[in-house]
C-alpha positions as CSV (number, residue, x, y, z in Angstrom):
1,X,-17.4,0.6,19.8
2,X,-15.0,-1.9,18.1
3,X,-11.5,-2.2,18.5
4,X,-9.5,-1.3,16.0
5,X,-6.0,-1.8,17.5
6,X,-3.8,-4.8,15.5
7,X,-1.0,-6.8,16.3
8,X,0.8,-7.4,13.2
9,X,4.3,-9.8,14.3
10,X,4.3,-7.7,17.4
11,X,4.0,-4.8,15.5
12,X,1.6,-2.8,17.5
13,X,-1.3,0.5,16.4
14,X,-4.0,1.8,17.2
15,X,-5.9,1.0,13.8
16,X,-4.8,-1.0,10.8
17,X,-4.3,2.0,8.9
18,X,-0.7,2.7,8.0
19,X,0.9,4.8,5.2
20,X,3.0,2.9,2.9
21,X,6.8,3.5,2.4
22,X,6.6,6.3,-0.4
23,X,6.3,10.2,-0.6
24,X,4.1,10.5,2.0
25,X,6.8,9.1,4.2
26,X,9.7,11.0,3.6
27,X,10.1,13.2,6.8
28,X,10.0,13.4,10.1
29,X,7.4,16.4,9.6
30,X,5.2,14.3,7.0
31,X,4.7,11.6,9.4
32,X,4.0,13.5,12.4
33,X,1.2,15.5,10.8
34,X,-0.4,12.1,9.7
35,X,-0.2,10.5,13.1
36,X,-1.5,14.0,14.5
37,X,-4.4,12.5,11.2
38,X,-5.1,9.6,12.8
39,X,-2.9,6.9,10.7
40,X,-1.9,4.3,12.8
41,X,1.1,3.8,11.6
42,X,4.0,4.7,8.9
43,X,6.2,2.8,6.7
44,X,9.3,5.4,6.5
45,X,10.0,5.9,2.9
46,X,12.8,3.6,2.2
47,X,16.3,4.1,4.1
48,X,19.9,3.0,1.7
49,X,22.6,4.9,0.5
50,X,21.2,7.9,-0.2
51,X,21.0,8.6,-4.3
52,X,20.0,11.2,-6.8
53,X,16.0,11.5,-8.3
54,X,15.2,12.8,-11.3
55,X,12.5,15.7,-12.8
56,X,10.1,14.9,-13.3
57,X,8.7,11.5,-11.8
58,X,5.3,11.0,-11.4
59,X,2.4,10.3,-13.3
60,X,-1.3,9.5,-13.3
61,X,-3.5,7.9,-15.5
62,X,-7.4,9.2,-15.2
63,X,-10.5,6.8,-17.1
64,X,-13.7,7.5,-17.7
65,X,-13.7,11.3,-15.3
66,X,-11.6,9.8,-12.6
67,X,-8.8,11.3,-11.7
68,X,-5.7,8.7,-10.3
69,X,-7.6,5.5,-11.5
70,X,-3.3,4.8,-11.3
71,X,-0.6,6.4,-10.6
72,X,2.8,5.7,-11.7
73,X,6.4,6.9,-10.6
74,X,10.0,6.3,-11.4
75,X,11.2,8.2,-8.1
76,X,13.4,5.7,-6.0
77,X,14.9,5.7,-2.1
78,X,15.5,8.7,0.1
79,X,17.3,11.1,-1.3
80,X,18.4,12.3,1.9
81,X,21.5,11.8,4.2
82,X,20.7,8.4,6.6
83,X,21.8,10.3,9.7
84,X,19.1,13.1,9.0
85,X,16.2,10.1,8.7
86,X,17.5,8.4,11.5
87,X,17.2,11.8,13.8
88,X,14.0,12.5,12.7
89,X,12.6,8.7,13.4
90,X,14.4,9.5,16.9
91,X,12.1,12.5,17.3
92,X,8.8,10.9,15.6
93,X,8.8,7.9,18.1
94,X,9.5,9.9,21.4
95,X,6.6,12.6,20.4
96,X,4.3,9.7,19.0
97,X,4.8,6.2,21.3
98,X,1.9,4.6,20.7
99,X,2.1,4.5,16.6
100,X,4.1,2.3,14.9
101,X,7.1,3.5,13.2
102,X,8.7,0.6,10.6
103,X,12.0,1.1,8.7
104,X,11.9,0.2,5.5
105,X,15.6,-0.6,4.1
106,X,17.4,-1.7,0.9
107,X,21.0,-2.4,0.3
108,X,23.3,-4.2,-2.0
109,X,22.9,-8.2,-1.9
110,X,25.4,-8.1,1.2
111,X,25.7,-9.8,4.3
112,X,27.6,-6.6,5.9
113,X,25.2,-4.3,4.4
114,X,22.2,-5.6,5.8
115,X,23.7,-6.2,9.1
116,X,24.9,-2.3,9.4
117,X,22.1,-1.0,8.2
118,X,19.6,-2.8,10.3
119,X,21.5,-2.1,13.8
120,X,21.8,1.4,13.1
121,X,18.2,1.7,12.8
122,X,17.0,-0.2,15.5
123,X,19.2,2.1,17.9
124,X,16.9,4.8,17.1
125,X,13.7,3.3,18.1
126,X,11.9,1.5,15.1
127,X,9.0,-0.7,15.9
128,X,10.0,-3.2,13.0
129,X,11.6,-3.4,9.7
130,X,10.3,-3.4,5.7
131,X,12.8,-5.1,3.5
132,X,12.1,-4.0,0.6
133,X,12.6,-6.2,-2.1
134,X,10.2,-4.7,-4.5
135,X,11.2,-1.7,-6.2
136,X,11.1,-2.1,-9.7
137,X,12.7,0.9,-11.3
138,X,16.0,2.3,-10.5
139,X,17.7,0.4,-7.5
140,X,16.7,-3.1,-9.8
141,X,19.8,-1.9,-12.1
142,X,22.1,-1.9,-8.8
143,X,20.9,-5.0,-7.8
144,X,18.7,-3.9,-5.4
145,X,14.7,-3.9,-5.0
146,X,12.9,-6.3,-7.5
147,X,16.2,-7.9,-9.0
148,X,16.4,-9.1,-5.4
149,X,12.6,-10.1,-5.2
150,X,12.2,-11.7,-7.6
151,X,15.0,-14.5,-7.2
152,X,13.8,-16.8,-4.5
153,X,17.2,-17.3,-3.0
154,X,17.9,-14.1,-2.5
155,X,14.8,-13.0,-0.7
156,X,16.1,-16.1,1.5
157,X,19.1,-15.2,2.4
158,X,19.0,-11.5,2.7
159,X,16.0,-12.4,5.0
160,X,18.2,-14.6,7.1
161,X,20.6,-11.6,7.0
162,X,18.7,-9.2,8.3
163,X,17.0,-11.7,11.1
164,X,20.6,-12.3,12.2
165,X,20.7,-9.4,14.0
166,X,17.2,-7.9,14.1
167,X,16.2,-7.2,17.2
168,X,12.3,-6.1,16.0
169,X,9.5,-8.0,13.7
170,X,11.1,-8.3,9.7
171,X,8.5,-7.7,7.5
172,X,10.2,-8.8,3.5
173,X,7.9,-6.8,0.7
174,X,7.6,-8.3,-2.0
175,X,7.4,-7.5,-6.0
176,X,4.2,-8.1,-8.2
177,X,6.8,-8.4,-11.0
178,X,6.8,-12.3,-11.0
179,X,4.9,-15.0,-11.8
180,X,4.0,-16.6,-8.9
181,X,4.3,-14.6,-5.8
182,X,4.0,-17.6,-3.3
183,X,7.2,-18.7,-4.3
184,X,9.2,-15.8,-3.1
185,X,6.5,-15.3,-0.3
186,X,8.0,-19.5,0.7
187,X,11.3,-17.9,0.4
188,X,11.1,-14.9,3.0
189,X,9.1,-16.9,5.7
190,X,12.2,-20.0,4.8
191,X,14.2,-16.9,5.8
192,X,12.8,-16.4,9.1
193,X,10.3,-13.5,8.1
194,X,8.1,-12.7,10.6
195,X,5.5,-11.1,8.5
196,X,5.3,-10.6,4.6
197,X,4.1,-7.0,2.7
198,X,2.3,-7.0,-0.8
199,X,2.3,-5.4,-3.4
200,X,4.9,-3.5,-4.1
201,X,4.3,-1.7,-6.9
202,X,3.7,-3.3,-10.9
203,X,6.4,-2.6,-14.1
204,X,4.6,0.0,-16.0
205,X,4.9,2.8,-18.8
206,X,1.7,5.6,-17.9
207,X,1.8,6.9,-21.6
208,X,3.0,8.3,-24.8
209,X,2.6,12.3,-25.8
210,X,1.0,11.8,-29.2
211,X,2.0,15.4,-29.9
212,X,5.8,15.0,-28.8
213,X,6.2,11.5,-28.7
214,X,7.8,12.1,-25.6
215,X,6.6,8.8,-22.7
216,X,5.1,10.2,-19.3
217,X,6.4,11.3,-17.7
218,X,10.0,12.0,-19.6
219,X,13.1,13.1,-18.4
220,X,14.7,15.5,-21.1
221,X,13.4,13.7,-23.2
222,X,13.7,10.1,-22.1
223,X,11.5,7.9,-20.4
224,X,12.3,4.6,-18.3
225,X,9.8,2.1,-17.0
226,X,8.2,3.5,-13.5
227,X,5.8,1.6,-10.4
228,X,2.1,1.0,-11.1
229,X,-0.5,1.8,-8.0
230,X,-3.3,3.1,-6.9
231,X,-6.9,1.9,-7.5
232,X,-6.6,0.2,-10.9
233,X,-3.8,-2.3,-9.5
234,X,-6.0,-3.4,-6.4
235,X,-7.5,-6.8,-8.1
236,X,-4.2,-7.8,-9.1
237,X,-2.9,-7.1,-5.4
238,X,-5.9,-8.5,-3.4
239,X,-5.1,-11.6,-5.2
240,X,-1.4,-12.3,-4.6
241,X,-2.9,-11.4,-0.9
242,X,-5.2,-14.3,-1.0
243,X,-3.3,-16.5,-2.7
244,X,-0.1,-16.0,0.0
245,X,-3.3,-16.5,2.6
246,X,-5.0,-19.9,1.7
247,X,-1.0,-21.0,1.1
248,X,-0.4,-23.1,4.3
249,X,3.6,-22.4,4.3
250,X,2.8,-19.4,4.0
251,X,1.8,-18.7,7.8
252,X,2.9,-15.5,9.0
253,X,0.5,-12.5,8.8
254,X,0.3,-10.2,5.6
255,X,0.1,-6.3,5.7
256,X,-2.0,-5.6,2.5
257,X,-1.1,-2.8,0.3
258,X,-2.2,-2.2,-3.3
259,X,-5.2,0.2,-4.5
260,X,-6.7,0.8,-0.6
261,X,-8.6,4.0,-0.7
262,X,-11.4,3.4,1.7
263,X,-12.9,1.8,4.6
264,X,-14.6,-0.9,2.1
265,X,-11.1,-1.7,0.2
266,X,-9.5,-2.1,3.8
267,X,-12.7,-5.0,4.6
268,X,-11.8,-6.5,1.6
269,X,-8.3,-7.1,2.3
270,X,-8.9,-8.0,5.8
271,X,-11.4,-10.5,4.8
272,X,-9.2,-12.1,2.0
273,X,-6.2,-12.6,4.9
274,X,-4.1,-9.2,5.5
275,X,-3.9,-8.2,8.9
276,X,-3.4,-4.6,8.6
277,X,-2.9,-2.5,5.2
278,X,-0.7,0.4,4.1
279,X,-1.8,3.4,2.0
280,X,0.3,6.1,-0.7
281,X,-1.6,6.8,-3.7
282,X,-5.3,7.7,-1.9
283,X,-3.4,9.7,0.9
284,X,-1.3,11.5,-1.9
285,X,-4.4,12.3,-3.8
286,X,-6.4,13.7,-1.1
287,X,-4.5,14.4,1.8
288,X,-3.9,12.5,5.4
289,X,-6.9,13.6,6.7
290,X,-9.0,10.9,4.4
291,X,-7.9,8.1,7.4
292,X,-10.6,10.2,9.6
293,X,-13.6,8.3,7.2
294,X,-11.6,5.0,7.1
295,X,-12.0,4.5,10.7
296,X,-15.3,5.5,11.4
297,X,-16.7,3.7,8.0
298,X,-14.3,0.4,9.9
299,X,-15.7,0.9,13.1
300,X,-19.3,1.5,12.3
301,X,-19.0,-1.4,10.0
302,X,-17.5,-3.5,12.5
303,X,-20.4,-2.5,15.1
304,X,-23.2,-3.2,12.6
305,X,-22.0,-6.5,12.3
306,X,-21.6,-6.9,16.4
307,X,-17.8,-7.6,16.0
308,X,-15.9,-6.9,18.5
309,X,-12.2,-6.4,16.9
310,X,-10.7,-6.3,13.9
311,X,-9.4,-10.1,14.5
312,X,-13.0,-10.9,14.1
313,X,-12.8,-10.2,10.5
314,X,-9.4,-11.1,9.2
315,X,-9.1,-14.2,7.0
316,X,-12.7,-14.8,7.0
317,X,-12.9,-15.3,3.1
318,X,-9.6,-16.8,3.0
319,X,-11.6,-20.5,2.8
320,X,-13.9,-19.0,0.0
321,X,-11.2,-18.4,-2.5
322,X,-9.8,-21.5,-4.5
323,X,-9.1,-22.8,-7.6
324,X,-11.5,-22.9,-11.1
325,X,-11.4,-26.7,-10.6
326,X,-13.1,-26.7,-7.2
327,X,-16.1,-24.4,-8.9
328,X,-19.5,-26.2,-8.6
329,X,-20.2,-26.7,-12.6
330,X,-24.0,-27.1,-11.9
331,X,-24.3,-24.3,-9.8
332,X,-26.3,-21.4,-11.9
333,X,-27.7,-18.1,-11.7
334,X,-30.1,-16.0,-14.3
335,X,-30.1,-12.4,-15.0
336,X,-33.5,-11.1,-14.4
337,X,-35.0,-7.4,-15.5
338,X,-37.2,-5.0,-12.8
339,X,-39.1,-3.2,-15.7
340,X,-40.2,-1.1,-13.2
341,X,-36.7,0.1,-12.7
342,X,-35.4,-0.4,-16.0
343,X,-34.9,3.0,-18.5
344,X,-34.5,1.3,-21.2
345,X,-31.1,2.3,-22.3
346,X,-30.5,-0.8,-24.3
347,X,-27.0,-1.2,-23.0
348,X,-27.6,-4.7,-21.6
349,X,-29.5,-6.0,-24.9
350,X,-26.5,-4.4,-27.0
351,X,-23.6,-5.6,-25.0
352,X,-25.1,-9.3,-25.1
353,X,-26.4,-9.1,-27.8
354,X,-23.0,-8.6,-29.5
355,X,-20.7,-9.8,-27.1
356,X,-22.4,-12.2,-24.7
357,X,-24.9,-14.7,-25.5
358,X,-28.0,-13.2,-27.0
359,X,-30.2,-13.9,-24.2
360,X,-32.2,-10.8,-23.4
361,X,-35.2,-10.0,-25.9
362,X,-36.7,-6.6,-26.9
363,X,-40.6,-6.9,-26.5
364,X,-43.7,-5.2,-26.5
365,X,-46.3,-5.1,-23.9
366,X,-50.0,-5.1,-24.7
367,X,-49.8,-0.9,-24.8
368,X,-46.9,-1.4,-27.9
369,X,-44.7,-0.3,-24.8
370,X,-41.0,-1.8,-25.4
371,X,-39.7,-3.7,-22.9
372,X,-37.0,-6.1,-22.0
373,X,-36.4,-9.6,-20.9
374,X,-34.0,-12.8,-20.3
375,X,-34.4,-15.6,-21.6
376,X,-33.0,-17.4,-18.8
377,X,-32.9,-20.8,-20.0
378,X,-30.1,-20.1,-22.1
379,X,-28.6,-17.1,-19.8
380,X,-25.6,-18.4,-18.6
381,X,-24.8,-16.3,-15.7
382,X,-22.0,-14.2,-17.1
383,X,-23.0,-10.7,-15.7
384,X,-22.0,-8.9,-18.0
385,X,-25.4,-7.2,-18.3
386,X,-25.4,-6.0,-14.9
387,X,-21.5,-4.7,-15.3
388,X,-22.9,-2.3,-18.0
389,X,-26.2,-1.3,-16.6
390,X,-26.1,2.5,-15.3
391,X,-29.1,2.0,-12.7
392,X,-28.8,0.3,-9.7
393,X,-31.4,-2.2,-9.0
394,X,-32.4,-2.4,-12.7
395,X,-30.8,-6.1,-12.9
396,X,-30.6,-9.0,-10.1
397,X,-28.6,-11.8,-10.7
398,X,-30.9,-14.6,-9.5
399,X,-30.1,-17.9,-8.3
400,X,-31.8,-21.0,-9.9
401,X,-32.7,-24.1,-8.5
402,X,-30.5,-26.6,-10.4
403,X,-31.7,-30.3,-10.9
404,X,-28.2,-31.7,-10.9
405,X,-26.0,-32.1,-7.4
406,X,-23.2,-30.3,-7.2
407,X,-19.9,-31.6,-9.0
408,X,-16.8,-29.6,-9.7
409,X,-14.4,-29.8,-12.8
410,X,-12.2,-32.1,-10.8
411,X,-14.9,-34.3,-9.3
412,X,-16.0,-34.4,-13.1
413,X,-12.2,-35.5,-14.5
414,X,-12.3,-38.3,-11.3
415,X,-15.4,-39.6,-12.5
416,X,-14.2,-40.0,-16.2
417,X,-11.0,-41.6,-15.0
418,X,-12.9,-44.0,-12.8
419,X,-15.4,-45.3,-15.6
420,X,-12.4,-45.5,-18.3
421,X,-10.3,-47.5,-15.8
422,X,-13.7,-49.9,-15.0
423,X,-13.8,-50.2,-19.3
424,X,-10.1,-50.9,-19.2
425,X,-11.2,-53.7,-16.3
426,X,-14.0,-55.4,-18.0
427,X,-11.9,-55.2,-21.1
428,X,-9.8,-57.6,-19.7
């Protein structure tokens, strides 16, 4: 059987699987029963100066029959004294020695601050820390969370802050709420971080009551911007994690978070560079108990492939992922139709028909039966009708045999510029 255990900065756990730094965190008693689960490890919801939270705060938006495609939230940090946190940490990590137990902190943009707050909970027992620089609702008014994260410099130096005295692995987690998240990634690692997290969660309003006009969810009647999660935010997050992965300065490990609700989300992340992942919105939906089918789907999946360890996996797509202008241009591939498989819905001839490229025909066979087929000279490739077909297997995306070598966008730009500066040369 594979190994699941990781080593993420020195972090140590028995499996990648850790919950995230949210409600599912927020006790002593939460995080015991999903250790006694099987989750590896626990990101403690986030330690400070304890505030006030408001009724109501959370909300979920469902598509298409599925319930928490995203969830959003305007709660903020605990809302309970630091001493009783710190006591129950205490307690957690004597019953539970083997699971990893990470502080995640926020405080004021202060030297002092983050110096206290760090040595107070390191003398409990904590097996790292989570700054958390990502919060976008809330603590950003004070400051705090994303108003941090997203200035470079800060992220730096509050890093550095925090490293002065550390005495465990700083992991810096960092907002989605910017536009290039490498450049605050740069900044904690310039800091001395020894691992980064991502993504915190993304600005978002769920929704508007059309009968009260009230936004959800509302407080008395107001609304405020909340945190985006949960399935629907997971392509947006498993590329800031591949994008901090292929960036060389970037080179301390990642803990992925963002959208993981299975065994196959958790493969995906590891591939594209995270060493371990956290998880809230799937464990809030259904319970701690769903990390029993994340690690046998991860360790059968592991043993099919004869892979020993989870190290065997991480960053392996990391090499595959680049930019548009590094895309073969000559490199093609052709819808094709199993008619045997095929219902004949129409949805494919419809949707490229209107909105694609008007390259699959309606036929008839020699019965008068109707039928359909690409054209696939003039298919370019775009997928879109096996996006919209409901059968599996009805459409294969085949890969043809091009007559021209491969060349990308910027071999093609080099190319140009060599043959114009050759006319400029025999110009002269």
């Amino acid at each position: 059987m594979a190994d699941l255990q990781i080593n993420l900065a020195g972090i140590k756990s028995p499996n990648p699987f850790w919950l995230a730094s949210a409600p599912p965190t927020n006790s002593g008693y939460q995080v015991q029963r999903a250790f006694e689960a099987g989750w590896g490890g626990a990101v403690w919801k986030t330690l400070g100066d304890p505030i006030l939270n408001v009724s109501s705060r959370f909300a979920a938006v469902s598509f298409n029959g599925q319930k928490v495609a995203g969830f959003n939230n305007i709660e903020l940090i605990t809302d309970r004294p630091l001493e009783v946190n710190l006591k129950e940490i205490y307690e957690t990590k004597k019953k539970f020695p083997n699971h990893a137990i990470i502080a995640s902190l926020m405080v004021e943009p202060k030297q002092e601050k983050w110096h206290e707050i760090v040595k107070r909970v390191e003398d409990v027992g904590v097996d790292g820390l989570e700054l958390n620089f990502g919060c976008p609702h809330g603590m950003a008014e004070r400051g705090m969370g994303a108003a941090s994260g997203q200035v470079p410099e800060l992220v730096e130096k509050q890093t550095y802050w925090a490293k002065q005295v550390a005495q465990t692995p700083v992991i810096v987690k960092l907002t989605p709420n910017i536009t290039d998240i490498t450049v605050t990634a740069e900044a904690a690692v310039q800091g001395g971080a020894d691992a980064i997290s991502m993504i915190n969660t993304i600005n978002s309003l769920a929704g508007v009551d059309i009968d009260t006009w009230n936004t959800i969810p509302h407080v008395a009647g107001k609304g405020a911007h909340g945190g985006y999660c949960g399935p629907a935010v997971k392509p947006i997050a498993l590329n800031m994690v591949a994008e901090c992965a292929r960036n060389p300065r970037i080179n301390v490990p990642i803990s992925g978070i963002g959208g993981i609700s299975n065994w196959k989300d958790t493969v995906e992340y590891l591939l594209m560079g995270a060493t371990g992942v956290q998880v809230c919105t799937a464990a809030m939906h259904h319970g701690f108990r769903i990390v029993e089918d994340m690690i046998e789907g991860l360790s059968n999946y592991l043993d099919e492939k004869g892979i020993e360890s989870i190290d065997g996996i991480v960053g392996k797509s990391v090499s595959r992922y680049s930019d548009w202008g590094n895309l073969d241009l000559n490199y093609k591939v052709a819808a094709r139709i199993n008619t045997d498989v095929c219902i004949n819905c129409n949805k494919c001839h419809i949707a490229c028909e209107d909105t694609s490229h008007q390259c699959i025909d309606m036929l008839k066979d020699e019965n008068g039966k109707s039928y359909l087929k690409v054209d696939e000279d003039n298919c370019v490739g775009c997928n879109l009708c096996s996006i919209v077909c409901p059968v599996d297997g009805a459409i294969d995306m085949v890969e043809l045999q091009s007559e021209q070598p491969p060349m990308t966008w910027n071999e093609r730009q080099a190319a140009i510029g060599s043959i114009q500066s050759c006319e400029v040369d025999v110009g002269k």
